[in-house]
N, C-alpha and C positions, 0 to 999 in steps of 0.2 A: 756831662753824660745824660742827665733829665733832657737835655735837648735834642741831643740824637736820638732817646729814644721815643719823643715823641714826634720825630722828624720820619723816624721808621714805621711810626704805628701810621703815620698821616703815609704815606708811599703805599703799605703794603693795604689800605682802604681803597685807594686810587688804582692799585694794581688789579686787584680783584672784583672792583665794580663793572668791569668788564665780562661780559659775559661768557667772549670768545679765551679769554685768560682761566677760566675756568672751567671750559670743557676742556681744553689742553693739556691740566692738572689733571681731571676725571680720566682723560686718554690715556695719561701715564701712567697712573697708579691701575687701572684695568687690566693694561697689556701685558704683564706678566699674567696674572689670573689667565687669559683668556688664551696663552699658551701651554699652561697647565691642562685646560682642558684639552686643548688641540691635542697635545701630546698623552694621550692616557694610556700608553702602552707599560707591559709587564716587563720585568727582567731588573737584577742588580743595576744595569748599566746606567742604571736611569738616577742612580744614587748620583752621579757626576751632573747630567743634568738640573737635577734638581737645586744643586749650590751653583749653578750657570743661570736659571730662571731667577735664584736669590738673589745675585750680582744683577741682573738687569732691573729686577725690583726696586733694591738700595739707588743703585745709579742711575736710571731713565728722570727720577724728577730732578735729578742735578740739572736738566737741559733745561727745565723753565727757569732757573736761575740767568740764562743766556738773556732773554727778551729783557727781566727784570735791571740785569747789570750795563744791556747795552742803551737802555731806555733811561739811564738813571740820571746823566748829562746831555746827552744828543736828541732826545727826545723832548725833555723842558726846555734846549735850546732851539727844537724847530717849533714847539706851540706857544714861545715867548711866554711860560710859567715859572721861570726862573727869577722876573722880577724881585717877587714880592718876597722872596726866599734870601734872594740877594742884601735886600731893603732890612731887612731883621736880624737883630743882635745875634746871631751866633757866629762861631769861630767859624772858618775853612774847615780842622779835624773834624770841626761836631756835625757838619754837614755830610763830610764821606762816610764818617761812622756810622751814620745815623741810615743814608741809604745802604752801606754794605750788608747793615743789619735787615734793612728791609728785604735785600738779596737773599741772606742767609736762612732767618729764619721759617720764612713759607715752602724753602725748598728743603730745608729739613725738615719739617714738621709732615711736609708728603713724602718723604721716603721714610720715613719710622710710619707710618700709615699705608703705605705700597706695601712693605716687609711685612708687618704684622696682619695684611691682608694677604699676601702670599702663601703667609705660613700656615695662615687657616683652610686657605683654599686645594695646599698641595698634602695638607693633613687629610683632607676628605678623604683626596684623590689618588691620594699615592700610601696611606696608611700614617696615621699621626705616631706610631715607633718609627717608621724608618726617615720621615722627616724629622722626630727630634735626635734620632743618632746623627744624620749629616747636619742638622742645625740645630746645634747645641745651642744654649746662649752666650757662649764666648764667640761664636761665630758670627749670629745676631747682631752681635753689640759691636763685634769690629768690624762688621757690611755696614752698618748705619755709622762707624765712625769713619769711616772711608772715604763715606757719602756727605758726611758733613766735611769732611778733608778736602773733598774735589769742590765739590761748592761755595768753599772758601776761595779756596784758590782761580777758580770761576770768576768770582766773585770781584777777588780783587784785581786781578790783571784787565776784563772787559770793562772795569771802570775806569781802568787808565784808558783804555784807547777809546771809549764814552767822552773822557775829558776832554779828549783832543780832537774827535771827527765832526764833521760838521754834519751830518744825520744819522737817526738809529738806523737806517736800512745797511748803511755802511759797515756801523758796529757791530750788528748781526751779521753782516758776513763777515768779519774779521772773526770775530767771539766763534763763530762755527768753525773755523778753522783751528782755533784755540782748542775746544772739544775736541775736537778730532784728534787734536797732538797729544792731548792730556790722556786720551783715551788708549793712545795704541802705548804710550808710553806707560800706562799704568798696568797694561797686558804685559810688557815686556817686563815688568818689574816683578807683576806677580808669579810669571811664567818661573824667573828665576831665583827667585825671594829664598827659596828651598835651600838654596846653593850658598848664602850670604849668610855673611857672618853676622850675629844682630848689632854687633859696632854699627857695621855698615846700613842695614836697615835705618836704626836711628840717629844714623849721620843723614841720612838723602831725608827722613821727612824731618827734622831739622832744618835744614837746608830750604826747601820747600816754606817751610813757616816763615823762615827767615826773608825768603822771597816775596811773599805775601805780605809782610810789615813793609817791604821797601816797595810793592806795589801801591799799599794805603800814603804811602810818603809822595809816591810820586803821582796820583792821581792828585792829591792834596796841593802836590806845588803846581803840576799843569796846568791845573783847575784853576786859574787865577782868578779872584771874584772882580778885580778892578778891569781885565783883562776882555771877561765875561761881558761885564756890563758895558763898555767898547763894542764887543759886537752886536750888541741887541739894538 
């Protein structure tokens, strides 16, 4: 485990020494605020939008997890950096773990910092009572577990198809089609979540995690290092 997570901390220094990787982050985490303002109009009605700006908050830095996860095999295998990675004593697991964490953790860590800058910003502007009756902290805390939910799952599915394409530009378009599916389907779930029994609620995100371990299984077998090192 010491190794993956310094295999993480070495990805997510490489990830953000990029300049252009960090106005992207700054984009995402702004864009809600900056509908906040756009939108300053009066009326109750505004109590719905306001948990609608929260959700784009929580979920828009899921999307930089996209570049991270499809960059995490296709990308060392187009600048031939996979070497020396190769060459060094760790396992197969310690090396997925190690970047899924580097996935996970930057993309959480900007959506609990998107939200918590939301919630300050729509307190200005919309009244800090009628932001904290729509955003309680039971609300808070399950937009940003949501956020780490979808991130996960981000996470691990574009690293399987990172394992296996032969460039990131690929994997990012595959991974944006992944978002897109996760996105409408996550609509569709909450739209009727109301209606569901919670058996079933914690059967589908069950199901979901379970999906997630057999995506870390299979990015792990795709990923062949002997295989790997054959094509370099």
């Amino acid at each position: 485990m010491r190794k993956a997570l310094l295999l993480a901390r070495r990805e997510i220094v490489e990830q953000y020494s990029d300049r252009g990787a960090i106005v992207r982050a700054l984009i995402f985490v702004a864009l809600p605020i900056a509908l906040v303002q756009i939108n300053r109009g009066t009326g109750r009605a505004q109590d719905g939008i306001i948990l609608i700006f929260a959700l784009q908050a929580a979920l828009l830095p899921a999307a930089t997890a996209i570049n991270a996860a499809a960059g995490s095999f296709a990308a060392e295998k187009e600048a031939q950096t996979l070497v020396p990675l190769l060459a060094a004593p760790i396992r197969d697991i310690d090396i997925v773990a190690g970047k899924l964490l580097a996935v996970l953790a930057p993309a959480a860590g900007l959506s609990l910092v998107s939200l918590v800058a939301f919630d300050a910003a729509s307190s200005a502007v919309y009244g800090a009572d009628r932001v904290a009756r729509v955003l309680g902290p039971a609300t808070l805390y399950g937009l940003f577990a949501l956020s780490v939910f979808l991130i996960l799952t981000i996470g691990a599915w574009v690293m399987v198809v990172s394992a296996r394409v032969g460039s990131q530009r690929t994997a990012q378009q595959i991974a944006g089609f992944v978002l897109a599916g996760m996105i409408v389907a996550l609509s569709a779930i909450g739209g009727a979540i109301q209606n569901l029994a919670a058996v079933v609620v914690v059967g589908v995100v069950a199901a979901i995690l379970i999906s997630d371990l057999v995506a870390l299984e299979l990015a792990r077998r795709l990923w062949n290092r002997e295989e790997a090192v054959a094509r370099l």
